[in-house]
N, C-alpha and C positions, 0 to 999 in steps of 0.2 A: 499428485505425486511431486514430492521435489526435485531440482535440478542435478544433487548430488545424487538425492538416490536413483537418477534413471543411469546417471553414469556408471556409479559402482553396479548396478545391476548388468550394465554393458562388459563389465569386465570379468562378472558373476560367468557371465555364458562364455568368456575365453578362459577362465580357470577351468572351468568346469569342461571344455573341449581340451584342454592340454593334460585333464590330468586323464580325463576317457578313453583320449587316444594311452597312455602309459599303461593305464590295464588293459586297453584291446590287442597293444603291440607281443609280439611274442620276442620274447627276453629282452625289448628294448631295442630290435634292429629297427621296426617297422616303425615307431613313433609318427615321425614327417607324413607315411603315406595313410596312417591313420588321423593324423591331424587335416589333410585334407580330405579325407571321407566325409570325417565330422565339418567341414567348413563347406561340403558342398549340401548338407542336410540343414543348414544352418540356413546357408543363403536362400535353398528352396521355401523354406519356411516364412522367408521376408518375400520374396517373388511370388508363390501359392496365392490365392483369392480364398478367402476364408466367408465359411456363412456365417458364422455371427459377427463378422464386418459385412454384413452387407452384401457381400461378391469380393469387397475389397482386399488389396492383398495389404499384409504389414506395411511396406514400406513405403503403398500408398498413402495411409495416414499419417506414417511419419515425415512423409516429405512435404505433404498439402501445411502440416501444422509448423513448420521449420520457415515456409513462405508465406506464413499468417493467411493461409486461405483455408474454405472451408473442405471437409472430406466430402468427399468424388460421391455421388448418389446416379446410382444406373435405374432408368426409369422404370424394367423391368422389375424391383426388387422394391421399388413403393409400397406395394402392398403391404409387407410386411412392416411398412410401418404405419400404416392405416389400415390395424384389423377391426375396426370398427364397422359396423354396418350403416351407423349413422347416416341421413343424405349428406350433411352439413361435412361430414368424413370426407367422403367419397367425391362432393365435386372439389373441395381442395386439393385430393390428392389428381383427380382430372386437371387443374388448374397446372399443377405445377410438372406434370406428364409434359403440356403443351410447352408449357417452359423451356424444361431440360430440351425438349426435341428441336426448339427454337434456340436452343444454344444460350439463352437468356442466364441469370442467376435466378433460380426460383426463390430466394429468400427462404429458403428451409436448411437449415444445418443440424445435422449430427454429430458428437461426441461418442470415442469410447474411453473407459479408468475400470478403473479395477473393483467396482461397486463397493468402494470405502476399505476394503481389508486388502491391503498391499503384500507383498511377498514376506518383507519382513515382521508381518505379524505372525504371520504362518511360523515360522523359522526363531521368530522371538516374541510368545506370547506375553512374558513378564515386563520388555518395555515398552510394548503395546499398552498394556493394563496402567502401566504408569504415565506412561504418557499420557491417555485418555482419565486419568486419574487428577493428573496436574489441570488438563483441563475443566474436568468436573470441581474441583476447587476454587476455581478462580471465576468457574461461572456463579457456582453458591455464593461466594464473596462479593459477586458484583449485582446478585437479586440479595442479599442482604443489605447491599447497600441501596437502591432501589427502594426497597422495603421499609428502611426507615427514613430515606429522604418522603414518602409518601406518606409515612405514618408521622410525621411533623405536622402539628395542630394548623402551623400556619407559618408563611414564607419568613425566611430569618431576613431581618434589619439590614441593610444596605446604603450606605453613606460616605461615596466615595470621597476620598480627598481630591480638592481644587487642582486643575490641571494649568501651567503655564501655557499659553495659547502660543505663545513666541516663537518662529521657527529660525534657528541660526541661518545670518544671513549667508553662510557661506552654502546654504542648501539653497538648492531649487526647489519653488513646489513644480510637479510634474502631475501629469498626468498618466495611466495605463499605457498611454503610446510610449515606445524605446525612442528617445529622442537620435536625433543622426550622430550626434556628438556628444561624447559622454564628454561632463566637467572633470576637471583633474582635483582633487580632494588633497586634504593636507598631507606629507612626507610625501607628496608626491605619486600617491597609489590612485589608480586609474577606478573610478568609480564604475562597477559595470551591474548586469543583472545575473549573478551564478559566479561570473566569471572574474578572477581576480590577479593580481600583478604576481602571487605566489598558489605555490600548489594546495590541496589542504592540509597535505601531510605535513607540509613547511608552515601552514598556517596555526595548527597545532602545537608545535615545536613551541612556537615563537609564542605561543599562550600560554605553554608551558614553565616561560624563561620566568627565575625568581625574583626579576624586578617589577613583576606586573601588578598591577593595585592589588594587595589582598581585597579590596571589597568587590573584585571580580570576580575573584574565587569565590566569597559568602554568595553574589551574584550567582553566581552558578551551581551551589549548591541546591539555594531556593527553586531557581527554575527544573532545576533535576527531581524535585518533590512536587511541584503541578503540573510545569507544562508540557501537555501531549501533542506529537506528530502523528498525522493520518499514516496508514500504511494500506498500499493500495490492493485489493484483491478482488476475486473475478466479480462477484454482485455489487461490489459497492466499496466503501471505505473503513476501514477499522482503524482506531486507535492507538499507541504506543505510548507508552513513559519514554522521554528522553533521555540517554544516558547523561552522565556528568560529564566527559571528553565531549559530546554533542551542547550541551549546557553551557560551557566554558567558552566553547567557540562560539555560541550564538551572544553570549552575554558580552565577549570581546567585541565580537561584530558590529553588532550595534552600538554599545560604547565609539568603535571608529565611526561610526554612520552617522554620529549627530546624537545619537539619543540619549535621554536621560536616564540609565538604567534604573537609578533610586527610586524617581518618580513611577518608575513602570512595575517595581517589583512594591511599591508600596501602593499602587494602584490594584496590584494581583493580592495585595496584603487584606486589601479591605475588602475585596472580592468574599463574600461568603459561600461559595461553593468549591471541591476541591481541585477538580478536574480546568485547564483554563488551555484550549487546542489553539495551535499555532497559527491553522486559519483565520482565526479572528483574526490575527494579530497582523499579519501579512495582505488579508482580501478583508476590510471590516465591512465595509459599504454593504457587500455580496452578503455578507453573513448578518448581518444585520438589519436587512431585506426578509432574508429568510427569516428570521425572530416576528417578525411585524406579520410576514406572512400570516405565520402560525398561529400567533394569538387575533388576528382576525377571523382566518377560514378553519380551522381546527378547535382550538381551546373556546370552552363552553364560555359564553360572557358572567354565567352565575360562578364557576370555579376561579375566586378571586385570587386565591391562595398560586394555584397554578397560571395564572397570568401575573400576577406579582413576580414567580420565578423569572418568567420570559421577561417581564420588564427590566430584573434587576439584569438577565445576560443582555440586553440590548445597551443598557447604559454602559454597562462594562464596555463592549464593543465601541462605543463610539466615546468611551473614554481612552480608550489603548489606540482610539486613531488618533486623538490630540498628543498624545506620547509618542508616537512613534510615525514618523511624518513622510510625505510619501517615497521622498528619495530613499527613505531608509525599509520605506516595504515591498520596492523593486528589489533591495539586494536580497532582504527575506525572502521574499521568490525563489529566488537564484540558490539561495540556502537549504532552502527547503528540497527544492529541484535535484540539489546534491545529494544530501541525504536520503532522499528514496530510491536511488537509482544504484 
């Protein structure tokens, strides 16, 4: 459930108490003492211990998840979630009885949601249907694509163009560690990692302003057509398109950081696959580890076609480290840092 919708559903239950009290009132003297009728049936309801929480009352779960810990598990009410008769059941849920009584964390958490059908599907089936319609299209589009990257007889041609090795002397190379003292960079803007000498709103502005290279802008177009930002969620990482306003300001960015944006977007040019994620681009080493992983402990040594892939994203990877050098993938850090949050 989203953040907005638990809100408006919070304000769902005082509508719906301000307009209950207006019909329980008799001709509208009584409102106020019906309003708090309704507001002490309200609060009981969060106070109450409820059985399919467990024992637990509402506003136990909502308080444990607001202080990122986990919901309250009464050792008496185990069972019910080990109705298993299995032994292998039954001495875990022993185990972790001794636990709670021990005061310990048992390393066992519970969640509750709304088993996938929220209030507003109830109340609005047709943008339910759409919504889950938009998603059903764009998952077909993305096992179509899928589909014919696999049904490719065999891995496309890969030849990147020559990288200059040279890194401007006005950078440091650095290392992961934030050194104690950041260098002070040209006009005088304070080199940091996320964090810079203007806001972003102000950083935008000024990307904005009509005297900036148009081939910043084309810069930015391009990157707004490949490259994706991770977007974090609860199992794992998913993918995004970055917009153009996000584009612009990565592609200025880096322009101020030293780098050669030509070379980078003509490095993503000869890239033959379409998709090219910011991680690389910011952490290569990490991700380029992973690559080598893969095609030793995973990819079959007969599937040449599919280690060719993996081959061509490793070189790419460790082509976009010689473009993009390390003082300038501290600030992508920092970039990236912003933009998810």
């Amino acid at each position: 459930m989203c953040y907005q919708e638990c809100a408006l559903y919070g304000n769902l239950v005082l509508y719906l108490r301000d307009r209950a009290a207006e019909l329980l009132a008799d001709d509208g003297d009584d409102v106020e003492a019906e309003q708090e009728r309704l507001d002490g049936i309200i609060r009981d309801w969060f106070f109450d211990p409820q059985d399919e929480l467990y024992g637990c009352a509402p506003r136990d779960l909502i308080w444990a998840e607001q202080k990122d810990e986990p919901n309250p598990i009464d050792s008496d009410r185990l069972a019910e979630f080990f109705f298993d008769d299995c032994p292998v059941c039954q001495f875990t849920r022993q185990e972790l009885e001794k636990d709670i009584e021990a005061g310990k964390d048992p390393g066992f958490h519970w969640h509750y949601d709304d088993g996938g059908y929220p209030l507003i599907a109830r109340y609005d089936p047709e943008g339910w249907d759409a919504r889950w319609a938009e998603e059903d299209a764009a998952f077909e589009q993305w096992q179509t694509e899928q589909d014919a990257q696999e049904a490719q007889p065999s891995a496309p041609d890969y030849d990147p163009p020559p990288v200059q090795d040279e890194v401007p002397s006005e950078w440091p190379v650095v290392k992961d560690e934030v050194p104690s003292e950041w260098p002070v960079l040209k006009d005088g803007v304070p080199f940091t990692s996320g964090t810079g000498a203007v806001s972003p709103e102000e950083f935008i502005a000024r990307a904005r302003q009509p005297w900036l290279d148009p081939a910043l802008h084309q810069a930015a177009r391009a990157l707004a057509k490949r490259v994706d930002c991770p977007t974090p969620t609860l199992p794992g990482s998913r993918y995004r398109r970055i917009t153009y306003d996000e584009a612009l300001s990565l592609a200025v960015g880096l322009h101020e950081n030293g780098v050669d944006v030509e070379s980078l977007l003509a490095q993503m040019g000869a890239f033959p696959y379409q998709n090219v994620a910011l991680d690389w681009l910011s952490r290569p080493e990490m991700n380029a580890a992973m690559m080598v992983q893969v095609m030793e402990d995973v990819i079959s040594p007969d599937d040449e076609d599919e280690m060719t892939r993996f081959r061509h994203h490793r070189d790419f990877i460790f082509a976009l480290a010689r473009v993009i050098h390390p003082g300038a993938r501290l600030w992508l850090r920092g970039w990236l840092d912003g933009v998810l949050t």
